[in-house]
BALOBA-1460 file (C-alpha; in Angstrom, 3 decimals):
// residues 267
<rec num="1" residu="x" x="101.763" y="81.910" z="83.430"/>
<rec num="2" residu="x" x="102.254" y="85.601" z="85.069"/>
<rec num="3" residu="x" x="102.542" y="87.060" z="88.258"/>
<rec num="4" residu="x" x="102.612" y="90.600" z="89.706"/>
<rec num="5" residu="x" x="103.973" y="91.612" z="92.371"/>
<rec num="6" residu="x" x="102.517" y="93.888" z="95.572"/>
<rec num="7" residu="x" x="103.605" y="94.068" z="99.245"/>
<rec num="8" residu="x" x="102.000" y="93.685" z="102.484"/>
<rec num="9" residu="x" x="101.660" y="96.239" z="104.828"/>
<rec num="10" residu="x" x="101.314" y="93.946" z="108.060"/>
<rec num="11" residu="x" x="104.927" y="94.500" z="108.194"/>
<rec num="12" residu="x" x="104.864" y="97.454" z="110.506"/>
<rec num="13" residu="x" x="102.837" y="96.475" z="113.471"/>
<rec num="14" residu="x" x="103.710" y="99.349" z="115.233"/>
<rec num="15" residu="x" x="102.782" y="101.553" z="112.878"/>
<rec num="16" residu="x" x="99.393" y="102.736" z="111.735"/>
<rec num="17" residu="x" x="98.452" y="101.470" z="108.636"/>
<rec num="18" residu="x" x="97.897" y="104.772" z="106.424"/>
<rec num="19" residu="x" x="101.489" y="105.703" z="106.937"/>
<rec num="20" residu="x" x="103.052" y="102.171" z="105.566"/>
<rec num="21" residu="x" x="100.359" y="102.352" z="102.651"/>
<rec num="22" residu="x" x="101.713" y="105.839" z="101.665"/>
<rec num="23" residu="x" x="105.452" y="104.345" z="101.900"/>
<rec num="24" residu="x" x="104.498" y="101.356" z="99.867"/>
<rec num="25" residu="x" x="103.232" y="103.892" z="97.042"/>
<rec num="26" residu="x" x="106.121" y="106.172" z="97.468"/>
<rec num="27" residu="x" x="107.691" y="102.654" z="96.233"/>
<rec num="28" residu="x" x="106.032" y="102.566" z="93.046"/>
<rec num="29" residu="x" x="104.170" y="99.177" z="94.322"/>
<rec num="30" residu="x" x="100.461" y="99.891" z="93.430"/>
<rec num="31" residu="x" x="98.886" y="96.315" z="95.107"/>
<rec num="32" residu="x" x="98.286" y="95.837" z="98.631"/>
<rec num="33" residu="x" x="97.598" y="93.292" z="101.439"/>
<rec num="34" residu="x" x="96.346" y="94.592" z="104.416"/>
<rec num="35" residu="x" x="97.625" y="93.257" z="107.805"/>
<rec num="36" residu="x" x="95.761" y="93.031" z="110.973"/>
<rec num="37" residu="x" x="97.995" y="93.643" z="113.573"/>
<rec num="38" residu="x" x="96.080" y="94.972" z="116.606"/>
<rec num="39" residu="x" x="98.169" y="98.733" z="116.481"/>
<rec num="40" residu="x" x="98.476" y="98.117" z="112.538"/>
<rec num="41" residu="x" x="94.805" y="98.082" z="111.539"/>
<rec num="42" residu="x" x="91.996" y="97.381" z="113.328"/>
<rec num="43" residu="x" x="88.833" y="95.654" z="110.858"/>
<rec num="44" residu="x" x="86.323" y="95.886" z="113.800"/>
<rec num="45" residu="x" x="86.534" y="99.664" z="113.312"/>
<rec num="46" residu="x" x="84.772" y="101.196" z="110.887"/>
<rec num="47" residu="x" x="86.562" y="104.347" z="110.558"/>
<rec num="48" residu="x" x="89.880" y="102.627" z="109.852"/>
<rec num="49" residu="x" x="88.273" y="100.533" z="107.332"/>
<rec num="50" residu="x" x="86.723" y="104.022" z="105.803"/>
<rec num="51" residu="x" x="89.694" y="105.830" z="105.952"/>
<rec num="52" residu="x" x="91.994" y="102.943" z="104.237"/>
<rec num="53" residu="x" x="89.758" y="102.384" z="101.804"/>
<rec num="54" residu="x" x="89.648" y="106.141" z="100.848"/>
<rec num="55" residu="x" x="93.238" y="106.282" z="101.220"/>
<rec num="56" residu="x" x="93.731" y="103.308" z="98.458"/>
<rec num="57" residu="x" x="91.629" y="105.319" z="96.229"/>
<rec num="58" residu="x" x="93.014" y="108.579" z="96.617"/>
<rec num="59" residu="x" x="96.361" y="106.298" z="95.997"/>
<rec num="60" residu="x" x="95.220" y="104.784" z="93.172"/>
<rec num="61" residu="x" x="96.002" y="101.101" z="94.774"/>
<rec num="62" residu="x" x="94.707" y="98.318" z="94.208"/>
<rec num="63" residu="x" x="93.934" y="96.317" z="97.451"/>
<rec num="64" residu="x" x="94.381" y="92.460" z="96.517"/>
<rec num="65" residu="x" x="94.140" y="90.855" z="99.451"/>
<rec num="66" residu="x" x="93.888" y="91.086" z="103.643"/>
<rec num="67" residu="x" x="95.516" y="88.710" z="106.167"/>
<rec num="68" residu="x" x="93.195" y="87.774" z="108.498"/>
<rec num="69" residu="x" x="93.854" y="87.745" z="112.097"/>
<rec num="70" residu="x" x="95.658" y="85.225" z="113.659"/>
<rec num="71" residu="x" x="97.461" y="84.188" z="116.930"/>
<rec num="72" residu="x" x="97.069" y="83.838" z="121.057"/>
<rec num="73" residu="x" x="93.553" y="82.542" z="121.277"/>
<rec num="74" residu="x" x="92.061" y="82.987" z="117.589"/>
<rec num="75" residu="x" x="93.588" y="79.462" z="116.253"/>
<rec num="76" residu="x" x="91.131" y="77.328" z="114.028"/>
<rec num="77" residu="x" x="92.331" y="74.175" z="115.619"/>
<rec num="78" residu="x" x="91.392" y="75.595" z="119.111"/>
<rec num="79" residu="x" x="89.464" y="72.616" z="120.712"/>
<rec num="80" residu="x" x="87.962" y="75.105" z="122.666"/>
<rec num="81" residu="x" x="84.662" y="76.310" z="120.641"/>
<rec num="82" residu="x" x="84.461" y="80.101" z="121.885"/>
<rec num="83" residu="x" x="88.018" y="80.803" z="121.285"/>
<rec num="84" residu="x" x="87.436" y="78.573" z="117.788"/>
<rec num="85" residu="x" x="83.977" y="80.412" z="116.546"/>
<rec num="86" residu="x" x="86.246" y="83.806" z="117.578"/>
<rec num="87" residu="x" x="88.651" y="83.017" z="115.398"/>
<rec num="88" residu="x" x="86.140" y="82.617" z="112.262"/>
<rec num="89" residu="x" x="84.756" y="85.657" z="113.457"/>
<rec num="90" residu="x" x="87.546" y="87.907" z="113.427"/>
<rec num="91" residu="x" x="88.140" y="85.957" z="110.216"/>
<rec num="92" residu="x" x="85.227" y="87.118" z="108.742"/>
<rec num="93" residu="x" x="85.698" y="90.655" z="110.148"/>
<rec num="94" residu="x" x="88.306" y="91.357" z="108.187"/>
<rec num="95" residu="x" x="86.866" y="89.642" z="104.772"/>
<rec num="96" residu="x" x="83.706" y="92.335" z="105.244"/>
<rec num="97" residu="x" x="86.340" y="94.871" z="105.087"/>
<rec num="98" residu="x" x="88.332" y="93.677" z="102.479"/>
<rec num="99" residu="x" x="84.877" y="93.375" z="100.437"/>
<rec num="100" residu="x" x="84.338" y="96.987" z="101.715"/>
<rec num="101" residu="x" x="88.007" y="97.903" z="99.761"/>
<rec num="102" residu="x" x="87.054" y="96.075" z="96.655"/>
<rec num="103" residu="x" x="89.575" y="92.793" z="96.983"/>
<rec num="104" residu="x" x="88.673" y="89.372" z="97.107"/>
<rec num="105" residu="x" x="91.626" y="87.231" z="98.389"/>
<rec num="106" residu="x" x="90.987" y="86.307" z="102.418"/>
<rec num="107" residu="x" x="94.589" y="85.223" z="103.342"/>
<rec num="108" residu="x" x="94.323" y="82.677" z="106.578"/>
<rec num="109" residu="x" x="96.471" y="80.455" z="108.704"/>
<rec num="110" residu="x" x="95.751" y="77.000" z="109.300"/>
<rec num="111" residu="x" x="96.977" y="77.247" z="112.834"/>
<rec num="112" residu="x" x="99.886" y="78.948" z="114.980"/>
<rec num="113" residu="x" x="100.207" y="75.608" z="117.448"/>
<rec num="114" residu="x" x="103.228" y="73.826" z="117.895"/>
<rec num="115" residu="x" x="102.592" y="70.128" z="117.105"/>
<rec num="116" residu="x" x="104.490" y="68.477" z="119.906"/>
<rec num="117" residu="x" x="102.350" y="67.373" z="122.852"/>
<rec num="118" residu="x" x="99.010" y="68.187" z="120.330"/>
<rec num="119" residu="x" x="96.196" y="65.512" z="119.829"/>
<rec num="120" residu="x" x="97.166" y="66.319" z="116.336"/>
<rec num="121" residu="x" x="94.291" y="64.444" z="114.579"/>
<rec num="122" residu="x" x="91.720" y="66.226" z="116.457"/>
<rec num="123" residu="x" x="93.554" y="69.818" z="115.488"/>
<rec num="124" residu="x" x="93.172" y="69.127" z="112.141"/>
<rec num="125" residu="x" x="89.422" y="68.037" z="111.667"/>
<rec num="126" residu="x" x="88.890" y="71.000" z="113.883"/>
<rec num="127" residu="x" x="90.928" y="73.379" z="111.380"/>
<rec num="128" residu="x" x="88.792" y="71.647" z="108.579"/>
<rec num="129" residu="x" x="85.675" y="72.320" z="109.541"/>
<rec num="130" residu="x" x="86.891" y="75.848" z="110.659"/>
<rec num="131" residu="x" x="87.834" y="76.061" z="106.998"/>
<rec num="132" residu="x" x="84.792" y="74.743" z="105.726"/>
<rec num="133" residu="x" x="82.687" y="77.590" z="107.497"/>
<rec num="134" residu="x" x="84.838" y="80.070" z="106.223"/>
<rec num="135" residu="x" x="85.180" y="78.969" z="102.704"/>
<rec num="136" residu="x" x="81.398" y="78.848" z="102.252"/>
<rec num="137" residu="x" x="80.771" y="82.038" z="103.670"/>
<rec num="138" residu="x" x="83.684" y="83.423" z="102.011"/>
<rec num="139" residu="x" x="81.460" y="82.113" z="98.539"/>
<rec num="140" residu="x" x="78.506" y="83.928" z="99.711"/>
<rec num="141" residu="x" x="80.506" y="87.073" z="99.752"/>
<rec num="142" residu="x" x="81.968" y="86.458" z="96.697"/>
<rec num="143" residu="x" x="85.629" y="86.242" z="97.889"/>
<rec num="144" residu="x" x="88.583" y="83.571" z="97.677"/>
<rec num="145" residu="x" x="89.690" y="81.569" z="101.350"/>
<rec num="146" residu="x" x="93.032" y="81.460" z="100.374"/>
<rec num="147" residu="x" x="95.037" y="78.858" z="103.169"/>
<rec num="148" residu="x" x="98.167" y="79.862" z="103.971"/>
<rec num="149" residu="x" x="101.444" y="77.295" z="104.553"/>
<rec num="150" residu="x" x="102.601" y="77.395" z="108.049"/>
<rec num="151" residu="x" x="105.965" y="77.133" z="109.877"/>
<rec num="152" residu="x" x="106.906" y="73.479" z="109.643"/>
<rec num="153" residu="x" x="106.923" y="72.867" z="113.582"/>
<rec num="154" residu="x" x="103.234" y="74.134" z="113.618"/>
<rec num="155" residu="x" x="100.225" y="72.034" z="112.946"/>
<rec num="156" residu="x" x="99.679" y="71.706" z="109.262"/>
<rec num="157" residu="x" x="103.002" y="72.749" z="108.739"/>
<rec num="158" residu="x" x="104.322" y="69.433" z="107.225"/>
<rec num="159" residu="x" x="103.236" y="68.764" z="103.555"/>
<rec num="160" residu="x" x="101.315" y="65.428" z="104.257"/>
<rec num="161" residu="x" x="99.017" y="67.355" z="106.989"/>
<rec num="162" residu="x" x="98.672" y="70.533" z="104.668"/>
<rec num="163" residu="x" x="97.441" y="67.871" z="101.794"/>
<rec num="164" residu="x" x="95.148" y="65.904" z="104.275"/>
<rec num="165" residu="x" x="93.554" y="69.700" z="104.965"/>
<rec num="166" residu="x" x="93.274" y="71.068" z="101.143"/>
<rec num="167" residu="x" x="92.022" y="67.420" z="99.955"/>
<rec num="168" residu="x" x="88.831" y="67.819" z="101.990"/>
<rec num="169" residu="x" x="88.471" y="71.333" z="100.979"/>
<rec num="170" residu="x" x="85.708" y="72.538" z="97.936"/>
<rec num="171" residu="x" x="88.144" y="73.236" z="94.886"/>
<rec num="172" residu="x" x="86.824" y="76.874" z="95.554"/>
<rec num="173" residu="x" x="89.486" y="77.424" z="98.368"/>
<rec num="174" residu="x" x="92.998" y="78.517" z="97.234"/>
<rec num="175" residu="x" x="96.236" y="78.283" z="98.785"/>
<rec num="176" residu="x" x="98.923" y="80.928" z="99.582"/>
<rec num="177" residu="x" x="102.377" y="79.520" z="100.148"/>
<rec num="178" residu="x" x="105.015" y="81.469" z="102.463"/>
<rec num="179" residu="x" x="108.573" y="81.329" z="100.868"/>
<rec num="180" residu="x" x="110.332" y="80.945" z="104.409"/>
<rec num="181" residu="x" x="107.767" y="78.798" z="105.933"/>
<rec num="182" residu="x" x="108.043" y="76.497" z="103.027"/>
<rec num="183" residu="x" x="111.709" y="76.385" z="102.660"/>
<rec num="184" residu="x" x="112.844" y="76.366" z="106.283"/>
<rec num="185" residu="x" x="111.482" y="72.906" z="106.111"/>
<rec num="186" residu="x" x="112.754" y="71.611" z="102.846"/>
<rec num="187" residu="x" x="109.683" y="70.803" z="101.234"/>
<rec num="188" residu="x" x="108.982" y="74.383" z="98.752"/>
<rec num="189" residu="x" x="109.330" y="71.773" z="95.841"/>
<rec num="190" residu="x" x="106.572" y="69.231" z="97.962"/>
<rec num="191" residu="x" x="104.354" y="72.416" z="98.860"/>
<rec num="192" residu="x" x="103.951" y="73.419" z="95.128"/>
<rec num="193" residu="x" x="102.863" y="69.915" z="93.693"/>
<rec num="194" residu="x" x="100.407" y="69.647" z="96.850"/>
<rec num="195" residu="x" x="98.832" y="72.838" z="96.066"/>
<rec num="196" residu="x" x="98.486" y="72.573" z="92.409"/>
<rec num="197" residu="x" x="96.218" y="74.704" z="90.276"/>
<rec num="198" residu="x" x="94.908" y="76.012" z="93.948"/>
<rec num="199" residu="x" x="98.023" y="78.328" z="93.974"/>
<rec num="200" residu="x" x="97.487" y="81.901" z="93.725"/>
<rec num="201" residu="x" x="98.993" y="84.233" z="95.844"/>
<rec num="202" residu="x" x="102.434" y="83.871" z="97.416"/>
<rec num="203" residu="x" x="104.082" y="85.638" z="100.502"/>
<rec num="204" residu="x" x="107.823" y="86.261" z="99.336"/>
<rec num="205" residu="x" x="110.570" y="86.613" z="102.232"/>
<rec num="206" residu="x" x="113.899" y="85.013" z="103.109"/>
<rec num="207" residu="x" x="115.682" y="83.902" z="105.925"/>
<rec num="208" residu="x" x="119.292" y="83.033" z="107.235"/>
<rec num="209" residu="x" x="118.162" y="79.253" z="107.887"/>
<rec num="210" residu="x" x="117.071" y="79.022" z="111.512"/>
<rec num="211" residu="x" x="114.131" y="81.472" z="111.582"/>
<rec num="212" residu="x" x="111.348" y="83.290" z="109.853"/>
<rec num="213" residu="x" x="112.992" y="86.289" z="109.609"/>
<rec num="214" residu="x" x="111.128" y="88.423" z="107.151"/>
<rec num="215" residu="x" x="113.728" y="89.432" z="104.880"/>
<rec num="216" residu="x" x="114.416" y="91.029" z="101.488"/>
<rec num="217" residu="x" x="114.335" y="87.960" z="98.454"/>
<rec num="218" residu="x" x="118.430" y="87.781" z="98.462"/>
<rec num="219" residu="x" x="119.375" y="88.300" z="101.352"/>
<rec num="220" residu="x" x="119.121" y="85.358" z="103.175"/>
<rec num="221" residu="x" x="119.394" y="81.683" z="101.873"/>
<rec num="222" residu="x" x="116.652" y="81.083" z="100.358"/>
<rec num="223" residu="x" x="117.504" y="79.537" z="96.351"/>
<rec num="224" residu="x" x="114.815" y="82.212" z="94.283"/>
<rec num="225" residu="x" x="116.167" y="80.649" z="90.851"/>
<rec num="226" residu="x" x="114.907" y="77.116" z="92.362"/>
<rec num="227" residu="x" x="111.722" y="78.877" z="93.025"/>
<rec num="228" residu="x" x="111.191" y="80.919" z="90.080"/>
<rec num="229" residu="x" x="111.845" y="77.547" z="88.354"/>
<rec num="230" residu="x" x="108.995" y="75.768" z="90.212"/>
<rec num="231" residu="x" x="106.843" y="78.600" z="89.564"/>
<rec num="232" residu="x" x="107.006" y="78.365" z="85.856"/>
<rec num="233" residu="x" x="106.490" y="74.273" z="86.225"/>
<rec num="234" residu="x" x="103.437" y="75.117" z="88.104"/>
<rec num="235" residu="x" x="101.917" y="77.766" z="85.513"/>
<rec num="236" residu="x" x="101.521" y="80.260" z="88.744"/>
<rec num="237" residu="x" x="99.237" y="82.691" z="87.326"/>
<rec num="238" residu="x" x="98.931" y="85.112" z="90.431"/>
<rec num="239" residu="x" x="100.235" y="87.516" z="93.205"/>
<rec num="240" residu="x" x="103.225" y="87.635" z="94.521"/>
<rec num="241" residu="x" x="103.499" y="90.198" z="98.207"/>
<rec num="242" residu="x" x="106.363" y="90.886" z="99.538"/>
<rec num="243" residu="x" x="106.011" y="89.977" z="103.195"/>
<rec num="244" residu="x" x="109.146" y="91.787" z="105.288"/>
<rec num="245" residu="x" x="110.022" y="92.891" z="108.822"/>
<rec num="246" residu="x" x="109.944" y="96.678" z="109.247"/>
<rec num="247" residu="x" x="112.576" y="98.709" z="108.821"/>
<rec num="248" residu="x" x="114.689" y="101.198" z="110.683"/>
<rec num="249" residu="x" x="114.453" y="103.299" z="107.745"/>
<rec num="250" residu="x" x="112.585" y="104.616" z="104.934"/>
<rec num="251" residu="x" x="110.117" y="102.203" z="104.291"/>
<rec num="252" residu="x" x="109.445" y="103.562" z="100.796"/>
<rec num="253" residu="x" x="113.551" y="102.830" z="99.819"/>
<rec num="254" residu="x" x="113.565" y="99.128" z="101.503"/>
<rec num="255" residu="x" x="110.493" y="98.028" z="99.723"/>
<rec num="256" residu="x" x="111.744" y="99.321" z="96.287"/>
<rec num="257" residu="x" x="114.980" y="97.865" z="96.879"/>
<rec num="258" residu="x" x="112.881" y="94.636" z="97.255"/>
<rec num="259" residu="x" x="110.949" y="94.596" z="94.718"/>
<rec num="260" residu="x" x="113.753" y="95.526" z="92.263"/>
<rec num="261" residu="x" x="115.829" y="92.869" z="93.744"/>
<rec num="262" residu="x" x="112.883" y="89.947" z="93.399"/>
<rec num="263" residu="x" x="112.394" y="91.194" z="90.105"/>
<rec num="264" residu="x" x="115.904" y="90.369" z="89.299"/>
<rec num="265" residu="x" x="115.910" y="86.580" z="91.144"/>
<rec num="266" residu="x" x="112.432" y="85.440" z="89.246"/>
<rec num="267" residu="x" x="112.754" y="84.799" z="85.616"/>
């Protein structure tokens, strides 16, 4: 069992990707996911992707993973097939450029639906054959699909339809599990015997108990002894980013704060 831990930059939307990078390493955190947030980074353009990948270099960083983009009408449950195939495409988009930056872990959401009033049965073959697509092409490229845990009111956001998905899934797809997702629905504990050895990468971030709010480990509710706990049970061997809201301040000071402070929680 080990982990490490890195931060994401997807944090900032509204601000350009280079500049959070720079804060992160002003942080002394040397491993990176990339966010795709339309005014964050953009993975259709190939200067950004040049210039971030110099950037990492010049930085010394290593870049572990990229969130793919998600949201409005990219949703791989969409029954609608162009606004499904556009969401594996922007998918793959931003796998090419993490290939381009030397990581291998494609972060994705299942969907960002609300179940109620959903033909939920047909959302989630949909999502798995979505996921299918991407895992093998994500083989081809030699890179890990890595399925993300979603907001309990969103479809595959309860553990028995996040199992139904990752049973029917090649063992080669991984899973990433969201601290506040997980927990604002009681089942962290349910999540981490569902995923099994398929976990490898978590997003770390509290809450106050009503919302995902992005925050520091400790400063919401969120019981990080009960999860470091589970952790160890599970023989996590893997990342864990520190997924936050942006803030009014220095960046570089809020996300060593953070790290310092998860440091202290885990065992």
């Amino acid at each position: 069992m080990s982990w490490r831990i890195g931060a994401s930059t997807g944090c900032c939307v509204e601000r350009p990707v280079l500049e959070v990078l720079d804060a992160i390493r002003d942080a002394g955190i040397d491993a990176v996911e990339v966010g795709t947030p339309p005014r964050h980074f953009d993975p259709w353009r190939e200067s950004e992707v040049h210039a971030l990948r110099d950037r990492l270099q010049t930085h010394s960083m290593r870049p572990v993973s990229i969130h793919a983009p998600f949201g409005g009408l990219l949703d791989l449950s969409d029954p609608n097939p162009h606004h499904r195939h556009a969401a594996i495409g922007a998918i793959l988009t931003a796998a090419a450029a993490l290939k381009d930056f030397g990581g291998r872990t494609v972060v994705v959401h299942t969907s960002d639906v609300p179940r109620n009033g959903q033909d939920v049965p047909l959302r989630l073959r949909l999502i798995h054959e979505s996921l299918l697509i991407l895992a093998r092409t994500c083989d081809h490229m030699d890179l890990v699909l890595t399925v993300e845990s979603p907001l309990p009111h969103l479809i595959g956001g309860s553990a028995d339809e996040f199992a139904w998905i990752l049973e029917r899934l090649p063992s080669s797809v991984a899973v990433c599990l969201d601290t506040s997702h997980t927990t604002l629905g009681h089942q962290w504990r349910r999540f981490v015997d569902i995923s099994k050895d398929r976990l490898s990468h978590i997003h770390a971030n509290d809450h106050l108990g009503h919302s995902d709010d992005h925050l520091p480990p400790g400063d919401g509710i969120v019981d990080w002894r009960a999860i470091g706990r589970d952790l160890v049970d599970a023989h996590f061997d893997g990342w864990i980013m520190l997924e936050l809201h942006c803030p009014a301040g220095s960046v570089a000071d809020y996300f060593a704060r953070a790290r310092t402070r998860l440091q202290a929680l885990l065992p």
